[in-house]
Structure formats: C-alpha cells, structure tokens
N, C-alpha and C positions, 0 to 999 in steps of 0.2 A: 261461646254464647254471643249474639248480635246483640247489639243496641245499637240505635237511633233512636239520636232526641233532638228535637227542636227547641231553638227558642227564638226573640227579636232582639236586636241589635240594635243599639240609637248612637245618633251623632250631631252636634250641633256644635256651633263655633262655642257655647257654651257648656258641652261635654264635649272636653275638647278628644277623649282617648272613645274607642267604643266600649260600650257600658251592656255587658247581658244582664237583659232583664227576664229570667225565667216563662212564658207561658203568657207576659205583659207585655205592654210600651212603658215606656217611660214614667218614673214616678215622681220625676219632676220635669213635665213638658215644655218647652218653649216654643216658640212661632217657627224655628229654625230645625227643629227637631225632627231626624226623619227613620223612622222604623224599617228594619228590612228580614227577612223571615233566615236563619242559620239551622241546617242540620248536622250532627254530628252522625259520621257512620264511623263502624269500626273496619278496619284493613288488616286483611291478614298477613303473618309474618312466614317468609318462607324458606326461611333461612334459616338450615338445622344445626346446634351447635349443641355442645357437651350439656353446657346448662339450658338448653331451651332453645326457643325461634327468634330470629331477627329479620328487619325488613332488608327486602332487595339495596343495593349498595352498587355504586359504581364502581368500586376496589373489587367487585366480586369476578371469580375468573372459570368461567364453569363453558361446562359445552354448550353447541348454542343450541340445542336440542332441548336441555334442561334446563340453561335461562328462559327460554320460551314457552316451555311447563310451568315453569315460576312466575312471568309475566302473564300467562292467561289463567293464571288461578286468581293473580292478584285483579285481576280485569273483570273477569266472570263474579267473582264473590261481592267486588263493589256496585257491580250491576244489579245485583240479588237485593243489596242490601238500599238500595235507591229506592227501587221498587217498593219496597215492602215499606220502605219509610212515607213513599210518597209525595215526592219530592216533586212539586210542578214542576214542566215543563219553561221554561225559559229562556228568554235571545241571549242574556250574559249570566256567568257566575265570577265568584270570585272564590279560590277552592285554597287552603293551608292545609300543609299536610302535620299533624304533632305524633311526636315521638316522645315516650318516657321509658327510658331504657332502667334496666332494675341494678341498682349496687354503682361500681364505678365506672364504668364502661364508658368510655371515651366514641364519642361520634361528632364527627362533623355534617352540619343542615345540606351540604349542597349535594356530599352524597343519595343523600334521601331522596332526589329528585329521580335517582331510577325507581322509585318506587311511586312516585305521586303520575309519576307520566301514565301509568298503566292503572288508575286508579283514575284518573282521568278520562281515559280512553273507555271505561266503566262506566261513568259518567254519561256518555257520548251514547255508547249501546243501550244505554236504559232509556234512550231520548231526554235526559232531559235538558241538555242543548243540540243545538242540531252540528258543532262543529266543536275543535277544541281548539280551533283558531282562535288568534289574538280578539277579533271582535266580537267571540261567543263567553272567552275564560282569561281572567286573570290567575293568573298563581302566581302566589305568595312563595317565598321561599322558608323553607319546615320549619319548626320548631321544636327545638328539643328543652323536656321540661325534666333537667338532672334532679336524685334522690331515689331514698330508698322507695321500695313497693315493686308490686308489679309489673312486667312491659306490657306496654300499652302501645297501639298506630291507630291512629284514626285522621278522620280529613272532617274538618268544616265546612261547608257548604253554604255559600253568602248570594243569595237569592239576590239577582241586581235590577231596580227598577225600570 
C-alpha cells in the first residue's frame, strides 16, 4: 500500500531542533520562525529474504542485470509515488531516507545510501527538481529507527525555499 503525507516543518533560533507540525505552522510562532512543506513517500524494499524484503544495500552482490531491476523498480515506484503526492516542483530539496527494520536486525545508515540514490533519481524523473546535483538536493544520511513492528523505507521530502 502507498502512502504520502504531508506536513510543515518550522525552525527558529528559538526552536532550536525541527518541530512537525501536522497539516499547521507553528503553534507557537516567533519573528524567526520559518515553515517549509515535507512529504513522506514510501520506498520499496527489493531485497528478498527468508523473512521478507529489505532495502538495496552496498554489501549486496548480485548481477548487474538484477541490481539494475532492482534500481529501476526502486526509481520508477518513487516517481509514481511523487506524482500522485503531488509534490511541487522545486530548484532545492533536501531528501532523508528512514529505515525501520523489524526484530534485531543490525544495519548500518550509509549502506542505505544505494537505495536513496535511486530514489532520488525518482525524484528527478517525476520533475520535481530539474537536477540531483548538489544545488538542486541535499541528502541527509538515512536513518534507522531500531524496534520491534513492521519494516518500513520511506524518504522525506524537504521542500527548500
């Protein structure tokens, strides 16, 4: 199942961390205070294992036939999924990829970056930057959010003024 959702992000020297405010701005505004539009898409995991799917991985060692299957499913699906969110068009993003892997599963954030790059590139085919060059997209480096539940990938999406 897809989801995207949106909401605004504030910062101000006196919030000092960014604070989501569901569907609002700030519910306590100051002069400094500056709102910015974030969508959540979800990413798919392509990576088939005994217990389920995981995201693309730099440790991964596959043909380069089927990394390329797996990179443009992961590209095509976040284009789909921009789209249908709605996501203006814009000169900068700034994009995080999250990861919440299910049970104990050990993963390190910088692997995850073979998966954001093509998620990215997703990004770029739906238009809504015209480049994934440095002075169109900042990326973050992922996040993984350990505990029990579901796996879960998706990217944020930080609409830059």
């Amino acid at each position: 199942m897809t989801t995207a959702t949106s909401w605004n992000i504030t910062r101000c020297e006196r919030h000092r961390d960014w604070n989501r405010y569901l569907g609002a701005v700030c519910p306590d505004p100051c002069d400094d205070c500056t709102s910015r539009p974030v969508f959540e898409l979800d990413v798919p995991m392509v990576v088939q294992l005994k217990t389920g799917l995981r995201p693309l991985s730099h440790n991964d060692r596959f043909h380069w036939r089927a990394k390329a299957k797996k990179i443009r499913t992961i590209r095509q699906q976040v284009a789909l999924h921009a789209r249908n969110a709605r996501i203006p068009a814009a000169q900068h993003i700034t994009v995080t990829l999250h990861y919440q892997p299910s049970g104990r599963s050990v993963t390190d954030a910088p692997n995850l970056t073979a998966t954001s790059k093509p998620a990215i590139d997703g990004l770029v085919d739906a238009g809504i930057v015209p480049d994934d060059t440095d002075p169109h997209v900042t990326e973050r480096m992922p996040v993984i959010h350990p505990g029990k539940g579901d796996r879960r990938l998706w990217i944020e999406v930080e609409i830059q003024p």
